[in-house]
MIMIRO-737578 format. One record per atom (N, C-alpha, C, O): residue in three letters; x, y, z. Coordinates in steps of 0.1 Angstrom, whole numbers, plus 5000, padded with zeros to 4 digits. Example, Ala and Ser with C-alpha at 12.3 -4.5 7.8 and 13.67 -1.06 7.14 Angstrom:
! MIMIRO-737578
ALA513249435078/ALA512349555078/ALA513249675078/ALA514249675085/SER512849785071/SER513749895071/SER512950005079/SER513450115080/
END
This chain:
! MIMIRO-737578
UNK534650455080/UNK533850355087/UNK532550335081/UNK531850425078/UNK532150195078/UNK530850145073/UNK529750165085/UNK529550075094/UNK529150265086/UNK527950275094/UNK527150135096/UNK526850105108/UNK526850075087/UNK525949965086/UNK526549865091/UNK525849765092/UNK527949865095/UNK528149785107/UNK528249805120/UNK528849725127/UNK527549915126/UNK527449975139/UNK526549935143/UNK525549945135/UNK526149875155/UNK524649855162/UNK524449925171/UNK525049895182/UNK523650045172/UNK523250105179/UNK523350045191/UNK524550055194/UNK522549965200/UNK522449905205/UNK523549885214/UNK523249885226/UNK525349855208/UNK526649845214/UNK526550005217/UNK526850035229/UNK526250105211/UNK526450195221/UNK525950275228/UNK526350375233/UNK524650215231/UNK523850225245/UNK524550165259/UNK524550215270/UNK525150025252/UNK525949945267/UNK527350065268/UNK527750095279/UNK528050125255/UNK528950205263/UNK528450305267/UNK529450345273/UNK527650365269/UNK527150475275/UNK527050465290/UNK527550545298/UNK526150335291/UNK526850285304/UNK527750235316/UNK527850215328/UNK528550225300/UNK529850145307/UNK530750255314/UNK531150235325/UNK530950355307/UNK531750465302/UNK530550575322/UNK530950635331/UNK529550555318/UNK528950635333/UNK529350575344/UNK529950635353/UNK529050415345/UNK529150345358/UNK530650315360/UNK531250305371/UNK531250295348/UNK532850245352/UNK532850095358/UNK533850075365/UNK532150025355/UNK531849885359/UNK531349815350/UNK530449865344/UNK531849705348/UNK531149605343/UNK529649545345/UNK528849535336/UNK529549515355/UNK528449445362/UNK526949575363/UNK525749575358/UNK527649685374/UNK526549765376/UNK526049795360/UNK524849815357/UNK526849815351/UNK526349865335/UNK525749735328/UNK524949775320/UNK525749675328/UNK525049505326/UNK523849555329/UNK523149605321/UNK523649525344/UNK522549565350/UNK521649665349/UNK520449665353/UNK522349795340/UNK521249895336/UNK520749935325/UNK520150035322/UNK521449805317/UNK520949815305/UNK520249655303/UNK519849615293/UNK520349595314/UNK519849465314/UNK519949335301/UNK519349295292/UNK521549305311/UNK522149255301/UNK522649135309/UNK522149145320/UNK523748985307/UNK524448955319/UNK525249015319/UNK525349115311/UNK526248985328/UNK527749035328/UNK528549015317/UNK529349095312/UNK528448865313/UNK529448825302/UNK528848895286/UNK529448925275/UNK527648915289/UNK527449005277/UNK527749135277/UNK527949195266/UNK527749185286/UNK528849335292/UNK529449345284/UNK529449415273/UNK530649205292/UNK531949225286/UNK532249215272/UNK533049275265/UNK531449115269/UNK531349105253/UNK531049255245/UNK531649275235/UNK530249355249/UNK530049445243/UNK531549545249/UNK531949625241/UNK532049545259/UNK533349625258/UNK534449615250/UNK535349695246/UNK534049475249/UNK535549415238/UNK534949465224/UNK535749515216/UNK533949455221/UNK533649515206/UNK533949705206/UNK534449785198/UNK533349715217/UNK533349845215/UNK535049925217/UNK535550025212/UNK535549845222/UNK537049835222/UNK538049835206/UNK538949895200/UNK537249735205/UNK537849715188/UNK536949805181/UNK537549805170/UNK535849895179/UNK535749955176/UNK535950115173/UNK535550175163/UNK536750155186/UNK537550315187/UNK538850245189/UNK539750325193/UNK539250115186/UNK541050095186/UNK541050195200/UNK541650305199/UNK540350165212/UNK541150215225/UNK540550125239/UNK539450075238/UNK541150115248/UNK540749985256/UNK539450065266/UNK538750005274/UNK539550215262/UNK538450285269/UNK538650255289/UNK539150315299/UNK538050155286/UNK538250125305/UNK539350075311/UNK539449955308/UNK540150105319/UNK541350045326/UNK540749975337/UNK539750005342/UNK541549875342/UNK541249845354/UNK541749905365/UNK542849935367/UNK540849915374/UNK541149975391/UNK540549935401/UNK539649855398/UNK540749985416/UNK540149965427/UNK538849975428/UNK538450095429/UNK537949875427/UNK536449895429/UNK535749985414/UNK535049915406/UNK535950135413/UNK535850115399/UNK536450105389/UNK537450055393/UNK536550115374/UNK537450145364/UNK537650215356/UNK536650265352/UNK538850285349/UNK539250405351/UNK539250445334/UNK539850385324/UNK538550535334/UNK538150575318/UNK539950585312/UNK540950605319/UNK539850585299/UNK541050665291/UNK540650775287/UNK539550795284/UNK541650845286/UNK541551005282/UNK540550985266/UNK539851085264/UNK540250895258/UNK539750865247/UNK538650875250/UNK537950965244/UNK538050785260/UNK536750765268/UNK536350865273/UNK535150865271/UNK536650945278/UNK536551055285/UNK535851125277/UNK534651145278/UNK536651195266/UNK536151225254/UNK535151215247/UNK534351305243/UNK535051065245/UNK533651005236/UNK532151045245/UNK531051055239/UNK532251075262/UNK531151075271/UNK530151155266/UNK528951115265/UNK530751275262/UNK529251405261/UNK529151365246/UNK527951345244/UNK529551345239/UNK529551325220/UNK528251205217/UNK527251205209/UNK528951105226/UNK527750965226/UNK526050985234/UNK524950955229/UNK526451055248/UNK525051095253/UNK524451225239/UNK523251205235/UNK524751275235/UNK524351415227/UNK523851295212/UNK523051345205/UNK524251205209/UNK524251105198/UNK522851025202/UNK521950995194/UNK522850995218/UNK521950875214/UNK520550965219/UNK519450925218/UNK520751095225/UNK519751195228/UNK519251215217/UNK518251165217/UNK519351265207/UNK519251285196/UNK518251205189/UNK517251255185/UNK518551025186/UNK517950915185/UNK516850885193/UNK516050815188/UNK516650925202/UNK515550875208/UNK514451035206/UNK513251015205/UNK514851145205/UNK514251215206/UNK513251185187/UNK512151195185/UNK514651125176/UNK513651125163/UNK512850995169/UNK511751025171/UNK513050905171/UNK512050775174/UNK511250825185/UNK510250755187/UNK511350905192/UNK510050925203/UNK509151105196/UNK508551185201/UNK509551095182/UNK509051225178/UNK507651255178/UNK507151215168/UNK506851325186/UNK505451305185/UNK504451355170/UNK504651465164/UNK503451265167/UNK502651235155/UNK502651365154/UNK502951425164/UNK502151435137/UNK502351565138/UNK500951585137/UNK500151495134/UNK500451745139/UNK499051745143/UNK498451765127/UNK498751855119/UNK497351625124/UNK497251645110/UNK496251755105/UNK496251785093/UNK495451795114/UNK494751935113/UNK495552055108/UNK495052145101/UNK496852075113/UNK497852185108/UNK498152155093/UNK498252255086/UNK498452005085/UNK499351995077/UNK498352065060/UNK497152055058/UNK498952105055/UNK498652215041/UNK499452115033/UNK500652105034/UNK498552055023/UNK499651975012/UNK498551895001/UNK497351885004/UNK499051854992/UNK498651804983/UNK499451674980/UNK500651654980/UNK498351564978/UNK498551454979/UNK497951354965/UNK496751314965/UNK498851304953/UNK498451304942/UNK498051104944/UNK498651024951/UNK496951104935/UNK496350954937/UNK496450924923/UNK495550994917/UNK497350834916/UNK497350744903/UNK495950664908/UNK495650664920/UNK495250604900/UNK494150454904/UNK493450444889/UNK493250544882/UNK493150304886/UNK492650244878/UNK491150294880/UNK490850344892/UNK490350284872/UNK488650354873/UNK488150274882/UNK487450354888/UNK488050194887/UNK487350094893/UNK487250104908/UNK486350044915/UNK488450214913/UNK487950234924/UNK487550394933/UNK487350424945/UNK487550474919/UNK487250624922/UNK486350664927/UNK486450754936/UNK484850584923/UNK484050604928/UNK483450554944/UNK482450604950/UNK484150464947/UNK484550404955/UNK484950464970/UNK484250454980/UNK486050534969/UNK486950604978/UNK486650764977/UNK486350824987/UNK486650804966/UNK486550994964/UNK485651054972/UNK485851134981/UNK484951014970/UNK483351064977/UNK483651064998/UNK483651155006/UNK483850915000/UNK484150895012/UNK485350945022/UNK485350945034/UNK486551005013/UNK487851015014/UNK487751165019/UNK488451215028/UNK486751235011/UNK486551365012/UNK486151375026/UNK486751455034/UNK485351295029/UNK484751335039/UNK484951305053/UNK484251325063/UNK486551225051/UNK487151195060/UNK488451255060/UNK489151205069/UNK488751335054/UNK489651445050/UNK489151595060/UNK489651645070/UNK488251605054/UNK487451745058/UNK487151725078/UNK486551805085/UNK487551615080/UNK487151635095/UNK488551575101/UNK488751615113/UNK489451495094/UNK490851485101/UNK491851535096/UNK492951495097/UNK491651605092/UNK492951695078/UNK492151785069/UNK491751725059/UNK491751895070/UNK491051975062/UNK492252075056/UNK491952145047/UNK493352085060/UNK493952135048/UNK494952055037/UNK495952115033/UNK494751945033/UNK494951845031/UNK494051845015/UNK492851845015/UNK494651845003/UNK494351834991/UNK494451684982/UNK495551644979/UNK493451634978/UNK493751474974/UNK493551514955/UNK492451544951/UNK494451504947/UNK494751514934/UNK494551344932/UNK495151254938/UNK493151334920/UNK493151244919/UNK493951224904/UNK493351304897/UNK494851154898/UNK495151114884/UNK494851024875/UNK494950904875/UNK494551104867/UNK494450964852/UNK494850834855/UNK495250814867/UNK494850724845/UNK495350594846/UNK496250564836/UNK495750494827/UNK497550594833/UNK498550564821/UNK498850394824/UNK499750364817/UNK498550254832/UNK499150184828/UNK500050144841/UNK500150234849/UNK500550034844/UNK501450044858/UNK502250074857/UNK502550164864/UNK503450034847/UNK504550084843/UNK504850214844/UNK505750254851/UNK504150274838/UNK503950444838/UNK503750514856/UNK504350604861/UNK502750434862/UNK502650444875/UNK503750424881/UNK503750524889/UNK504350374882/UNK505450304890/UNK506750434892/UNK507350494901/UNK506650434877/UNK507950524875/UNK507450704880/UNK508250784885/UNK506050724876/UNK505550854884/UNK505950834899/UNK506650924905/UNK505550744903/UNK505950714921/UNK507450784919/UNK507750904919/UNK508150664916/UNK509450694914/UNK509950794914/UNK511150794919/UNK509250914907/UNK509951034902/UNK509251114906/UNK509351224901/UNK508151114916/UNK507751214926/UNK506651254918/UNK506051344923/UNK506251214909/UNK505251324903/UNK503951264906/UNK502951284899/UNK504051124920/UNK502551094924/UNK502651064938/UNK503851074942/UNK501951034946/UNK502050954960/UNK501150814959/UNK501450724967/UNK500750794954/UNK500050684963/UNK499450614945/UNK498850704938/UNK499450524940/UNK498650414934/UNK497850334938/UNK498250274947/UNK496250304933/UNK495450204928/UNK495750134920/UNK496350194911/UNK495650034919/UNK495749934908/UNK496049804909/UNK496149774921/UNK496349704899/UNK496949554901/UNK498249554902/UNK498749574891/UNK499149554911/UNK500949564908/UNK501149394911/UNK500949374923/UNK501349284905/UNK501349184903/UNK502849184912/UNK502849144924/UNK503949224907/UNK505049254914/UNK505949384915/UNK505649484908/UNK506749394924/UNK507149554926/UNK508249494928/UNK508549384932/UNK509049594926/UNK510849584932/UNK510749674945/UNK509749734949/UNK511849684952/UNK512049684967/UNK511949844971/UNK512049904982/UNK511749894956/UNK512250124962/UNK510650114967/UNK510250214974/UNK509750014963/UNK507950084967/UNK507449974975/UNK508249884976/UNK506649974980/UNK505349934992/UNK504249894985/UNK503849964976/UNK503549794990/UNK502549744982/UNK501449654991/UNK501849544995/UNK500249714995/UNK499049655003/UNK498049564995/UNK497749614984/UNK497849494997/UNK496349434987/UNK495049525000/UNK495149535012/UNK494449544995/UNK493249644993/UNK491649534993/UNK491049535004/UNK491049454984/UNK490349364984/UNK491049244973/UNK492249214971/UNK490249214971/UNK490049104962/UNK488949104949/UNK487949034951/UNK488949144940/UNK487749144931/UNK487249054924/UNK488148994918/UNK485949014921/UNK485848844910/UNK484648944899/UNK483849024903/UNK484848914889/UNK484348974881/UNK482248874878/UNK481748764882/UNK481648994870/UNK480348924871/UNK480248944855/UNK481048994847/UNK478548854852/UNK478148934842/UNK476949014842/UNK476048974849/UNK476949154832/UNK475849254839/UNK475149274825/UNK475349244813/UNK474149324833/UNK472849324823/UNK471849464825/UNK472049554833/UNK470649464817/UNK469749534824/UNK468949454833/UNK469249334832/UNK468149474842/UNK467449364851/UNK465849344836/UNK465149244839/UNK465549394827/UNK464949344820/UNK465349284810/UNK464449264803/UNK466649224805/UNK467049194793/UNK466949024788/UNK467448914793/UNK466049054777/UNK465948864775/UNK466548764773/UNK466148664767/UNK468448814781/UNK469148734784/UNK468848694800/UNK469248594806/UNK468148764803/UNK468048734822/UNK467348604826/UNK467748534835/UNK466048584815/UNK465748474821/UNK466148354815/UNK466348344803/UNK466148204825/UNK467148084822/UNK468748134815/UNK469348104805/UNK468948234825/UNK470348284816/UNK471248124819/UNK471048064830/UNK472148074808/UNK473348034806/UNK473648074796/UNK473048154790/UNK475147984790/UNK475847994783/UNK475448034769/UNK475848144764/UNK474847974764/UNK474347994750/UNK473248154750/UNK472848204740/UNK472948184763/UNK471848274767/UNK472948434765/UNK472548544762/UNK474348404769/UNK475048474776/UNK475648494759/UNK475548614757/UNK475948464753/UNK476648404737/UNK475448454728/UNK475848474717/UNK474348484730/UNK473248504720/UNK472948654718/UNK471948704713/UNK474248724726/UNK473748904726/UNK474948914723/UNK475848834723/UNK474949044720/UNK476449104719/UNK476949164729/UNK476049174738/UNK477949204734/UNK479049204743/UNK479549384741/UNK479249444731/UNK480049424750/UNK480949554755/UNK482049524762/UNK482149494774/UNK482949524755/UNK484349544760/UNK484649614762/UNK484349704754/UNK485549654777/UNK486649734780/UNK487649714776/UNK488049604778/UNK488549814769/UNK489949794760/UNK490449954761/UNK489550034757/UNK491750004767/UNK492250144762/UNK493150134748/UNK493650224743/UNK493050004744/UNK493850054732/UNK492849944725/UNK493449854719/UNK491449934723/UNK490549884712/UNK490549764710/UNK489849714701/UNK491349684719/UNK491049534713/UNK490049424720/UNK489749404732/UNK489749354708/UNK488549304707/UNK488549164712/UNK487549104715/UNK489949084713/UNK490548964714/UNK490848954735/UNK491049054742/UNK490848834740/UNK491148884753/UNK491548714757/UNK491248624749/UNK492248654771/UNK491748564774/UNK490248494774/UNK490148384768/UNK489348554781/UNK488048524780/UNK487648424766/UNK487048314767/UNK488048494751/UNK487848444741/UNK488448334741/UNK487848234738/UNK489848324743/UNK490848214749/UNK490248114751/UNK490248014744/UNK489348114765/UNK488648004767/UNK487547984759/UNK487547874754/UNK486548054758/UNK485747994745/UNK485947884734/UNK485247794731/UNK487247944728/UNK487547854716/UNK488047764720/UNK488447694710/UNK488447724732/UNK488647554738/UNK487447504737/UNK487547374737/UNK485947564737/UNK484947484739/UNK484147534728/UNK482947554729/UNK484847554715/UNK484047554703/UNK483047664699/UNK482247664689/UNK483247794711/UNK482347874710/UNK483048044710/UNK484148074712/UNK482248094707/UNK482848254702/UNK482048344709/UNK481048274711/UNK481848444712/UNK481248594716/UNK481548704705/UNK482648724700/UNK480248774703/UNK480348884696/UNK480549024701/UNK479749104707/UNK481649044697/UNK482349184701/UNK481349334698/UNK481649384688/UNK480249394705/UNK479349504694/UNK480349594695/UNK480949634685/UNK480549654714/UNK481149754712/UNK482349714718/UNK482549604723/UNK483349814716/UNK484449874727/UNK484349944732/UNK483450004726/UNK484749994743/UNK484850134749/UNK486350134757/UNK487050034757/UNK486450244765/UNK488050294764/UNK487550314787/UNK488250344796/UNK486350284787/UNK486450304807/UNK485150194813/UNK483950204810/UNK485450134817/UNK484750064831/UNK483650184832/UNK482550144835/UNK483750284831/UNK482750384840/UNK481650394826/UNK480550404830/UNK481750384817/UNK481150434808/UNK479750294802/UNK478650304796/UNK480350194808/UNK479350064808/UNK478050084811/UNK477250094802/UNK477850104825/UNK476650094829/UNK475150174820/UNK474150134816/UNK475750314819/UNK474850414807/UNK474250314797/UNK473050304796/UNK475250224789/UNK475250154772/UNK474250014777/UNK473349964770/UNK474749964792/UNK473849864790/UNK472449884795/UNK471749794792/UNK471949984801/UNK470850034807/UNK469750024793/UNK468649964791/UNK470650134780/UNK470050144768/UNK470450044759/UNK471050074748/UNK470049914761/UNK470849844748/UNK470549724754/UNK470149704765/UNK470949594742/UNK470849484745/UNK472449424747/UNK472749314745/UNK473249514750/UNK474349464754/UNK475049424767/UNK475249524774/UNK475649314770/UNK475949264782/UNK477749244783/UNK478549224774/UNK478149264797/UNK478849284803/UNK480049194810/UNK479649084813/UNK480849194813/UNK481549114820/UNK482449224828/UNK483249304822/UNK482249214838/UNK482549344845/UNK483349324861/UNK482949234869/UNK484449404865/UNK484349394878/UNK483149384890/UNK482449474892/UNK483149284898/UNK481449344904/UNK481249474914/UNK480149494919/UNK482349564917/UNK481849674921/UNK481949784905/UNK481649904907/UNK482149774902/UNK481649844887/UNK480349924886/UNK480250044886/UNK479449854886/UNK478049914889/UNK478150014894/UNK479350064895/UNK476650104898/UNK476450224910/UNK475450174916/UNK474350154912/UNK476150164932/UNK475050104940/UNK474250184940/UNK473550164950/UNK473850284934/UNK472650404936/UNK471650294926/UNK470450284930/UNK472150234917/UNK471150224907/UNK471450054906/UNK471449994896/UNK471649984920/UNK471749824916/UNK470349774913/UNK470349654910/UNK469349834914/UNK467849754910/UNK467949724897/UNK467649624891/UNK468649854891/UNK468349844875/UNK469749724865/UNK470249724854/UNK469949634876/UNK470749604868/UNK470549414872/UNK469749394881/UNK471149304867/UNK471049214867/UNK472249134868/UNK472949164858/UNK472749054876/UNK474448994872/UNK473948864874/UNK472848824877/UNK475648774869/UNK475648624872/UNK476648614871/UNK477348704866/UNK477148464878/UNK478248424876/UNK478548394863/UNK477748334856/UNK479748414858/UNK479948414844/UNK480048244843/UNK480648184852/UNK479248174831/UNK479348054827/UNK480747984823/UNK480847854823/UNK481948084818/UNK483248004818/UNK483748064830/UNK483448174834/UNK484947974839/UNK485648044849/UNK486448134843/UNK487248114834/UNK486248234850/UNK487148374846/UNK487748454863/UNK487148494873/UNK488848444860/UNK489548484872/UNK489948594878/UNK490448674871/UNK489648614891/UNK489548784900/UNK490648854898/UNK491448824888/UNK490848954908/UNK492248994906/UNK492449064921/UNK491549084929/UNK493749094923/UNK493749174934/UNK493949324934/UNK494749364927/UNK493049424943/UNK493649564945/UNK494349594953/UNK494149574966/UNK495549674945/UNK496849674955/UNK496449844956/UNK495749914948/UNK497349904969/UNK497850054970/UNK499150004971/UNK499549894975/UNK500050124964/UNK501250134965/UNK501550254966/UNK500950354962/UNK502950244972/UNK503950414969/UNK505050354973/UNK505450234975/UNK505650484974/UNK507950454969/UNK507750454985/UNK506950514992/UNK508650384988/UNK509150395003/UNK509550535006/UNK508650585014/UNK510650635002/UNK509950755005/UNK509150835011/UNK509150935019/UNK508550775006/UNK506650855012/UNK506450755027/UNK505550765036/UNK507450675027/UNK506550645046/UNK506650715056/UNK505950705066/UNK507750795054/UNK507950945065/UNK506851015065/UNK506251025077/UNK506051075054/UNK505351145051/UNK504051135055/UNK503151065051/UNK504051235067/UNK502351225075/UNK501351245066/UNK500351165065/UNK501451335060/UNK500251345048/UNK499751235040/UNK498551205041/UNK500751165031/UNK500551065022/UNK500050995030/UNK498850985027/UNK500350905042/UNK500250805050/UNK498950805058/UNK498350715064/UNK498750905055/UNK496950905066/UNK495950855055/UNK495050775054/UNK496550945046/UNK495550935030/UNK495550765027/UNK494650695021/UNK496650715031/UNK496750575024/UNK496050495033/UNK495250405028/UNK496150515051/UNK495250445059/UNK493450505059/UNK492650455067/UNK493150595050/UNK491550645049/UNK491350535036/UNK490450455037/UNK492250525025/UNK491850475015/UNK491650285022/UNK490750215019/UNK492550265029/UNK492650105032/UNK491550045039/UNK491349925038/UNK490450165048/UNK489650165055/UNK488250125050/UNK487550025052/UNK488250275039/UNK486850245033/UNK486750125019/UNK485750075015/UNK488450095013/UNK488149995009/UNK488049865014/UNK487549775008/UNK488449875026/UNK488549735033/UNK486749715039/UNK486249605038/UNK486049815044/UNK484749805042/UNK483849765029/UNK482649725029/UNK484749805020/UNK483749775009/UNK484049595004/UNK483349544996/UNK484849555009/UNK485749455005/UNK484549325016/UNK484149205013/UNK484449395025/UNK483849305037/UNK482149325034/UNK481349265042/UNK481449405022/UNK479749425017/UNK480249375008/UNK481249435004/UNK479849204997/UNK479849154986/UNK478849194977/UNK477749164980/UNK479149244967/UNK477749314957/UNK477049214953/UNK477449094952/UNK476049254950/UNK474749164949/UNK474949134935/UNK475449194926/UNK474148954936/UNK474648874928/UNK473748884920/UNK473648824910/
END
């Protein structure tokens, strides 16, 4: 028998049917009409190939089959209600480690805060934060257990994982707050320094450029670097400017820095959490994923300064 054609539900009404021995009164206590009663006897009929109920005087008379099925089906749907009425587990007891994939951009972000909402709803509860290999790579660590939970852009997912958008990010351009691109910054202002790119594998080419050379103009590539995180240091010391996520920065140190909207449109992106469906059982993972959705959704709702 194909389980996934069974509805629960038909055997709740025989449960009834099968106690009360009636049509009607079993309708009624499972709050149903009558003709839908019956409708669920005749299925459940053709379901055990036995007519289960006979007809008789006032009530109706089980078959030896039915009779049978009585304690097996109460002990079946006791069972069911007891996992769906299972109570939350106490997250102060749970002992586990909980591994976090995430792109740089939002470590600093969450870590700090996560901790400290850890330590007062789950203190024995371990958050492993992981490198960034890439989504693909991500995807398949989910996959194969060797993570719980991702940061990052998942543009699309197939149906084994789960996927939240988190904020929304629009990128800026950053500076030092003294740099003599700051004042009457535009285009040609923004074009007359050199540049820092983020690239993990070195390249100097990007959309961004893309659009430039529709409008006859170019940017000079000084550096590369290989992290989001390592920016802020290079432009503090240097005449080089940015195009950056705008929580990028460290709100510790937003005086010392300068943004704008970038002079060509250059387009945001979304931050997703993800994990394998798997992990929705999982009290541990799941608390961790609603602390992370929190303090980013706070951060999502403070726009960094322009």
């Amino acid at each position: 028998m194909n389980l996934r054609g069974v509805d629960l539900n038909l055997l709740v009404v025989l449960d009834a049917l099968l106690d009360e021995a009636h049509v009607s009164r079993a309708a009624e206590r499972v709050g149903l009409s009558q003709p839908a009663a019956s409708s669920a006897l005749e299925r459940c009929r053709h379901l055990f190939n036995d007519p289960l109920l006979l007809r008789g005087r006032g009530r109706m008379r089980l078959t030896a089959k039915a009779q049978a099925l009585q304690q097996p089906l109460r002990d079946i749907l006791g069972q069911v209600s007891a996992l769906l009425d299972a109570p939350e587990p106490d997250l102060k007891s749970l002992t586990q480690t909980v591994r976090l994939i995430t792109a740089e951009l939002p470590p600093a972000l969450v870590t700090g805060r996560i901790y400290e909402q850890l330590r007062q709803t789950a203190p024995g509860l371990t958050l492993a934060v992981l490198p960034w290999q890439g989504a693909q790579a991500t995807l398949e660590a989910l996959a194969q257990g060797r993570a719980d939970l991702a940061i990052s852009v998942f543009p699309t997912i197939d149906a084994d994982f789960a996927r939240r958008e988190l904020l929304r990010e629009r990128y800026v351009v950053a500076m030092r707050r003294d740099h003599p691109a700051a004042a009457g910054f535009d285009l040609d202002r923004w074009l007359a320094f050199p540049h820092v790119l983020v690239s993990g594998r070195g390249e100097t080419h990007g959309p961004l450029d893309e659009a430039l050379a529709r409008l006859g103009r170019k940017r000079h590539i000084g550096l590369v670097v290989p992290s989001f995180l390592s920016v802020p240091p290079l432009l503090l010391s240097s005449e080089l400017i940015a195009l950056l996520p705008s929580r990028t920065l460290p709100p510790e140190e937003a005086d010392r820095f300068v943004t704008f909207e970038p002079p060509v449109a250059v387009e945001g992106f979304p931050l997703h959490l993800a994990w394998h469906r798997r992990s929705e059982s999982d009290a541990a993972v799941q608390h961790i994923a609603r602390l992370i959705e929190a303090v980013l959704g706070e951060a999502a709702a403070v726009s960094p300064p322009a």
